[in-house]
N, CA, C and O atoms as a DFTB+ gen file, in Angstrom:
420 C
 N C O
     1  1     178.720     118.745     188.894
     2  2     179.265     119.635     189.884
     3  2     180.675     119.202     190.257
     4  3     181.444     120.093     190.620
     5  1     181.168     117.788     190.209
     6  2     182.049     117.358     190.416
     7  2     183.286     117.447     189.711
     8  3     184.452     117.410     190.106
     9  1     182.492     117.644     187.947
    10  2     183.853     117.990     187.231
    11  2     184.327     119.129     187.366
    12  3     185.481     119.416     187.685
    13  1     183.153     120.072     187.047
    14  2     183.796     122.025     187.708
    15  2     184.547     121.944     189.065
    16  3     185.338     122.878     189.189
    17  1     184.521     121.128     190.066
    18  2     185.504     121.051     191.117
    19  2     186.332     121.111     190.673
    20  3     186.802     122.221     190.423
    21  1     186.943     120.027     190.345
    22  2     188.113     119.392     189.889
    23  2     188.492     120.173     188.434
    24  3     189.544     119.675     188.035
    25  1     188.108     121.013     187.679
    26  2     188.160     122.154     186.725
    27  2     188.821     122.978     187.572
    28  3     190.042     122.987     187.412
    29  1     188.181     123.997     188.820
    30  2     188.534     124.674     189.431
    31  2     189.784     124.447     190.276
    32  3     190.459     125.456     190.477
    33  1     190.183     123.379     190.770
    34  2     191.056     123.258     191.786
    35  2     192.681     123.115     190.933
    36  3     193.772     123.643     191.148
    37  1     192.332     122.424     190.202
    38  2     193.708     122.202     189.533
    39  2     194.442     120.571     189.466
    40  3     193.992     119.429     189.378
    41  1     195.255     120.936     189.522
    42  2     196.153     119.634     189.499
    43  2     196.097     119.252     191.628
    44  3     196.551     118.109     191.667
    45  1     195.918     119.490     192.484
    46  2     195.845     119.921     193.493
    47  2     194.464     118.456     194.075
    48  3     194.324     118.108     195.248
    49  1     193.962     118.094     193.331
    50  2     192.948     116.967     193.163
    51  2     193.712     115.361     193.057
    52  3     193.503     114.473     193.883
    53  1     194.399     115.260     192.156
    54  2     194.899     114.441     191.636
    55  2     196.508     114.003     192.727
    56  3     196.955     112.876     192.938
    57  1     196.969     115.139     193.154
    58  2     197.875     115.214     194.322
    59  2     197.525     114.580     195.570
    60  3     198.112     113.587     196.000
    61  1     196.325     115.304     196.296
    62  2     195.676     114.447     197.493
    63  2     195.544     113.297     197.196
    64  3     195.993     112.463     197.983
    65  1     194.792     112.789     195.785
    66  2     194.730     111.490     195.887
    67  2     195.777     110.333     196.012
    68  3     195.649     109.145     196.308
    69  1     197.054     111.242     195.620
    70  2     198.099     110.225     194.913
    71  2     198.063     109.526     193.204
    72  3     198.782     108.666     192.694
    73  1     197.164     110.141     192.765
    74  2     197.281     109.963     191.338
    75  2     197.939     110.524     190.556
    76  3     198.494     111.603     190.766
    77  1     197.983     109.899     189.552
    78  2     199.202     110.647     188.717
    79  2     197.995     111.509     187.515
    80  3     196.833     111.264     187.191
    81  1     199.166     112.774     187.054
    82  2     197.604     113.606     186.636
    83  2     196.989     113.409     185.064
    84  3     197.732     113.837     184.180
    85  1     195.801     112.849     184.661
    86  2     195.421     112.280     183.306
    87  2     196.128     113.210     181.977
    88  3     196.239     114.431     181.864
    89  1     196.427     112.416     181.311
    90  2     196.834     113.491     179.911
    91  2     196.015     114.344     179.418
    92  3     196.407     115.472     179.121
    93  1     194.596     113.915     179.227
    94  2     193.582     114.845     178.941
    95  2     193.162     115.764     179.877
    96  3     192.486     116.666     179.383
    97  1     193.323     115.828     180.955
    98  2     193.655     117.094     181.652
    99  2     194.120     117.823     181.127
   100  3     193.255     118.422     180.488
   101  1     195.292     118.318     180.915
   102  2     196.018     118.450     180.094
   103  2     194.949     119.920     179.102
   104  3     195.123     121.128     179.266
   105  1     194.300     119.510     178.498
   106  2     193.684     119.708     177.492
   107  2     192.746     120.764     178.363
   108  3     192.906     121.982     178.451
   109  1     191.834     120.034     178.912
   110  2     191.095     120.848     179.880
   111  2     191.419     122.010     180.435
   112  3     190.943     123.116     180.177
   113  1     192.300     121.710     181.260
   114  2     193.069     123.151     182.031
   115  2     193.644     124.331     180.774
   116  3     193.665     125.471     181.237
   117  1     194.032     124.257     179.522
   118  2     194.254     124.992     178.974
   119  2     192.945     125.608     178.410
   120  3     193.345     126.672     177.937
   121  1     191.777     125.551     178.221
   122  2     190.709     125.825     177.731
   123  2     189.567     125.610     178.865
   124  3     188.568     124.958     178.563
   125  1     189.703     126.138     180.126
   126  2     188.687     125.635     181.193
   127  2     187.675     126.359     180.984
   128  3     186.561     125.874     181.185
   129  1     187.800     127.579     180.568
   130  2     185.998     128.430     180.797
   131  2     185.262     127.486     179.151
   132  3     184.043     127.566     178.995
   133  1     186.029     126.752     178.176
   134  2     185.057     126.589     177.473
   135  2     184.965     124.895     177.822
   136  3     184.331     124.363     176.910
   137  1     185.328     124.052     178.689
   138  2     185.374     122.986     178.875
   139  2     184.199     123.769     180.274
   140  3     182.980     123.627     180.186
   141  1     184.557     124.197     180.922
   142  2     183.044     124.512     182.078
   143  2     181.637     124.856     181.376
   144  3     180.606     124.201     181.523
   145  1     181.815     126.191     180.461
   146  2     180.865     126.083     179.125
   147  2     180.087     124.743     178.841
   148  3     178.875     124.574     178.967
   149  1     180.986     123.864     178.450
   150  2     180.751     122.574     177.963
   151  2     179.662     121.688     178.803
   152  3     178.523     121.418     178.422
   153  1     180.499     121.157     180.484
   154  2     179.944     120.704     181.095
   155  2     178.483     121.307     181.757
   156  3     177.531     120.591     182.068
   157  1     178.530     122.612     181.881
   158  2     177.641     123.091     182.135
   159  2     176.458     122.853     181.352
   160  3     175.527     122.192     181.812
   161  1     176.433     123.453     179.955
   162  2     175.339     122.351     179.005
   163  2     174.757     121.003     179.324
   164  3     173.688     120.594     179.775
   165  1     175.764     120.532     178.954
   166  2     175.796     119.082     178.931
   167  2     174.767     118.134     180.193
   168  3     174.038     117.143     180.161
   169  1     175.364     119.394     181.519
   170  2     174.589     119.102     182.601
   171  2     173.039     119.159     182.794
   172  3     172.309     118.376     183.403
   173  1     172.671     120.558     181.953
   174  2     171.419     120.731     182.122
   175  2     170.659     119.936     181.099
   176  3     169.495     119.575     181.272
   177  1     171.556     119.609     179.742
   178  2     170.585     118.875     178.858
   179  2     170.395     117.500     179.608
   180  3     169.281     117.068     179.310
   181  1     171.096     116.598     180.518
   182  2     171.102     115.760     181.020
   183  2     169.726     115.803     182.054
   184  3     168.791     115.005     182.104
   185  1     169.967     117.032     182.847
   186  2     168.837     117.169     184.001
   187  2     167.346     117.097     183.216
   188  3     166.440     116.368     183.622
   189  1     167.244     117.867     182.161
   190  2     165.960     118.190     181.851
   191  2     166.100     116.484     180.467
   192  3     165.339     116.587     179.505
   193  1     166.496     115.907     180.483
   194  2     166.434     114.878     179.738
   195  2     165.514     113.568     180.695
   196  3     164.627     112.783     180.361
   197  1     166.066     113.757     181.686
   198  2     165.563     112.815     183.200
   199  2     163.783     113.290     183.615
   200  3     162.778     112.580     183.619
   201  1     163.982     115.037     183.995
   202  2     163.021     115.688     184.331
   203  2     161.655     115.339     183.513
   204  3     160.499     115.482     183.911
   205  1     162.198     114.746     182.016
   206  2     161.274     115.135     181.359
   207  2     160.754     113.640     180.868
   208  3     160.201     113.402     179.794
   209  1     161.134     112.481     182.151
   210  2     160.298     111.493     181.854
   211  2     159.509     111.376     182.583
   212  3     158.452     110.785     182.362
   213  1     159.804     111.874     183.560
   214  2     158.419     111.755     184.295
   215  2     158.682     110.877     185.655
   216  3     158.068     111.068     186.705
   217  1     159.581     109.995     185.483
   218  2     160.073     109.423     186.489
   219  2     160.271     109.886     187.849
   220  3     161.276     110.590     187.741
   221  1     159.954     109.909     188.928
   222  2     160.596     110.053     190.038
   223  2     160.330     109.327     190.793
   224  3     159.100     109.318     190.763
   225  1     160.782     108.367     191.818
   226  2     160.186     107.480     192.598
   227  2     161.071     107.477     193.850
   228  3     162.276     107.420     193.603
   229  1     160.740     107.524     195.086
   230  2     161.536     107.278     196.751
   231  2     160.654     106.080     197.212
   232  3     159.458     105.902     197.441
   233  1     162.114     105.136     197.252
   234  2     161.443     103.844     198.228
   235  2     162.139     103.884     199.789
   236  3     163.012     104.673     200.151
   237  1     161.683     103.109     200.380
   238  2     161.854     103.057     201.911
   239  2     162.072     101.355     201.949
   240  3     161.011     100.913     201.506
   241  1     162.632     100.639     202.155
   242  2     162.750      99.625     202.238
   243  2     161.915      98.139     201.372
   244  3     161.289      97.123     201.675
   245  1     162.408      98.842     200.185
   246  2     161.700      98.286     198.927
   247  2     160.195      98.457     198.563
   248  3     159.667      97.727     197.724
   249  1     159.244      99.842     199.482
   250  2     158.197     100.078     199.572
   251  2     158.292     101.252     198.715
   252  3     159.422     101.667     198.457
   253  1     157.025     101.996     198.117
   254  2     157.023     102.730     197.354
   255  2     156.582     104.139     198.209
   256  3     155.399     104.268     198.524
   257  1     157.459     105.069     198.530
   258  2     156.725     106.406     199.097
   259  2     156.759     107.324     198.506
   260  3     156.476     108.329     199.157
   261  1     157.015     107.491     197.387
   262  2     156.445     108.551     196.760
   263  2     156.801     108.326     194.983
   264  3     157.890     108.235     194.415
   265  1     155.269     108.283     194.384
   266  2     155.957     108.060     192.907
   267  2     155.179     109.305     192.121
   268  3     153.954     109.394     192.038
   269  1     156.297     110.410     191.464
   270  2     155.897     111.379     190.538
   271  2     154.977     110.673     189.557
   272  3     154.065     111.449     189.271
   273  1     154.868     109.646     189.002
   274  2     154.151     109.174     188.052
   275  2     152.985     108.833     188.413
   276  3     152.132     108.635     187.549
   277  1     152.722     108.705     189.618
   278  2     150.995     108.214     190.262
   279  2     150.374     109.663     190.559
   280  3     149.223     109.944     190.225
   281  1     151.180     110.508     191.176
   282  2     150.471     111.736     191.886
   283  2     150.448     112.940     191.017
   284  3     149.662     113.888     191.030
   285  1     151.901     112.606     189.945
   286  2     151.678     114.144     188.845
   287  2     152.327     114.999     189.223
   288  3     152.793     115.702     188.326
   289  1     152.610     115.301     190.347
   290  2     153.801     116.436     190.766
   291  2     154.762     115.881     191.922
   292  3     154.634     114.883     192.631
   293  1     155.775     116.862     191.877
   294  2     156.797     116.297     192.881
   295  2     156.540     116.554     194.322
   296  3     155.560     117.297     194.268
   297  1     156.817     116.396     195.530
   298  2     156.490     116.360     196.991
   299  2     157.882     117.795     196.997
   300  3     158.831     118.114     196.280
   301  1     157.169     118.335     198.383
   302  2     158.363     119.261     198.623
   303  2     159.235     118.632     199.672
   304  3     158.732     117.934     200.552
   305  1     160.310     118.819     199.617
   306  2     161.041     118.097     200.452
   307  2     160.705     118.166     201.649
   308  3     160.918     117.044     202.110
   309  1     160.193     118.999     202.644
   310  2     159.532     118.604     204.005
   311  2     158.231     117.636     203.693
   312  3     157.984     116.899     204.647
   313  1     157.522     117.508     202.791
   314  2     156.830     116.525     202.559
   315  2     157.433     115.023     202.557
   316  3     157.159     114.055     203.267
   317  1     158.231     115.163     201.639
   318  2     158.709     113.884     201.282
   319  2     159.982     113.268     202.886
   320  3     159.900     112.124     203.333
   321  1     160.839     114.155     203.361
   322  2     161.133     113.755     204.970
   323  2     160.344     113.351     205.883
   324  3     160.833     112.679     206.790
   325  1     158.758     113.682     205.892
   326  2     157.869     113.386     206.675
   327  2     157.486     112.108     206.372
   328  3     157.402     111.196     207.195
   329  1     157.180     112.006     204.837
   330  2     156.856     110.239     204.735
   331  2     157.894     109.173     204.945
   332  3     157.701     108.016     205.317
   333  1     159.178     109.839     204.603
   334  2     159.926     108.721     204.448
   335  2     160.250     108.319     206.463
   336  3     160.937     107.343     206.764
   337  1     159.840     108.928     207.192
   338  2     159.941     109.043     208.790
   339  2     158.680     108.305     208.928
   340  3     158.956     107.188     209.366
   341  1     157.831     108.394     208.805
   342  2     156.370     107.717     208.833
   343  2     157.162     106.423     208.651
   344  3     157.280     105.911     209.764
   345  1     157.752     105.684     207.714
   346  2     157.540     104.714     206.952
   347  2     158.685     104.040     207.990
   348  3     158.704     102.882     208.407
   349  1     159.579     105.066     208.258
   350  2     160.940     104.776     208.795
   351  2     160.659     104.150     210.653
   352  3     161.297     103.367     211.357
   353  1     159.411     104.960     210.886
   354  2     158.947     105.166     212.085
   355  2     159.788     105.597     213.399
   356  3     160.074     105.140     214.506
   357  1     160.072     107.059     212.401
   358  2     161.130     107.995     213.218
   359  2     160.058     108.805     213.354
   360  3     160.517     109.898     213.684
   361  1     158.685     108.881     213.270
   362  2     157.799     110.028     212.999
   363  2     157.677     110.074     215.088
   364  3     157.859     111.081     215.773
   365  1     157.303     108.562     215.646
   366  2     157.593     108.878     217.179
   367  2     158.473     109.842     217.825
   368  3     158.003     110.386     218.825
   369  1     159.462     110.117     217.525
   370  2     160.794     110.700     217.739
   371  2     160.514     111.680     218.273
   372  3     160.719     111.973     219.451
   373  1     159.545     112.865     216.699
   374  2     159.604     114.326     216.666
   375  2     160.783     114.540     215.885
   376  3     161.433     115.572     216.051
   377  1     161.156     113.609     214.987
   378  2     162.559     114.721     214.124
   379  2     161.930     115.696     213.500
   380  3     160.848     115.526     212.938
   381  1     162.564     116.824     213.545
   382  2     162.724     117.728     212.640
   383  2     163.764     118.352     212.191
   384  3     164.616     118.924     212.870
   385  1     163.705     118.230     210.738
   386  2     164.868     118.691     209.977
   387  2     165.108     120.309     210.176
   388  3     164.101     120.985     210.385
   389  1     166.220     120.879     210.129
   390  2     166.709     121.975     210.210
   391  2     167.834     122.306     209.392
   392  3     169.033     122.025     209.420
   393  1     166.822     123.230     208.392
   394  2     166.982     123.467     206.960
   395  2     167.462     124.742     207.031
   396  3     167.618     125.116     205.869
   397  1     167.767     125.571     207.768
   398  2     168.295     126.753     207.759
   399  2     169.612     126.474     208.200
   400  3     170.483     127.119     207.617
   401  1     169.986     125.686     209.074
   402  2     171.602     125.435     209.083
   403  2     172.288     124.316     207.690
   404  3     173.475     124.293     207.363
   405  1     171.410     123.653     207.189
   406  2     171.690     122.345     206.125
   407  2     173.008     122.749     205.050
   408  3     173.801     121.963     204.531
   409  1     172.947     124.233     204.913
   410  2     174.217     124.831     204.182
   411  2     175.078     124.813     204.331
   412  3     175.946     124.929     203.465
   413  1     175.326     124.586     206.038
   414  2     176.725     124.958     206.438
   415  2     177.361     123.586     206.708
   416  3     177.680     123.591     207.897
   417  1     177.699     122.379     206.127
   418  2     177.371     120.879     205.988
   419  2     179.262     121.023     205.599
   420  3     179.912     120.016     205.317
């Protein structure tokens, strides 16, 4: 997601930072819809390369709260906020997340 930023914005990236702008840029910006093409692939073969070990694991202070590989499926994220608060022992509190504003971040 980070390279399509910086695809999209321009040289305008490299300015804020004070960097000077890469040569292979260069390259990129003249051919961006097939360099986004590119990354875009690249991205999903990556995601479903991960997805597809099976792996997922959330620790809490070197404790194990949730492992895709013991239970077989993934937690939905109000699931998985609830344990990691349990564990956190923010569950006293009453947090609740508020997921209908979380977009506007």
């Amino acid at each position: 997601m980070g390279i399509l930023l910086v695809m999209l914005t321009g040289n305008k990236v490299f300015e804020v930072f004070g960097v000077p702008v890469p040569e292979w840029y260069a390259g990129i910006q003249e051919n961006k819809m097939m360099a986004m093409v590119g990354v875009f692939f690249m991205g999903n073969m990556m995601e479903s390369n991960l997805l597809s070990s099976g792996a997922f694991e959330v620790s809490v202070n070197e404790e194990v709260v949730w492992s895709k590989l013991e239970t077989g499926y993934l937690p939905s994220l109000e699931h998985l906020i609830s344990l990691i608060d349990d564990k956190l022992g923010a569950g006293a509190t009453g947090f609740k997340p508020d997921f209908e504003n979380l977009g506007g971040l």
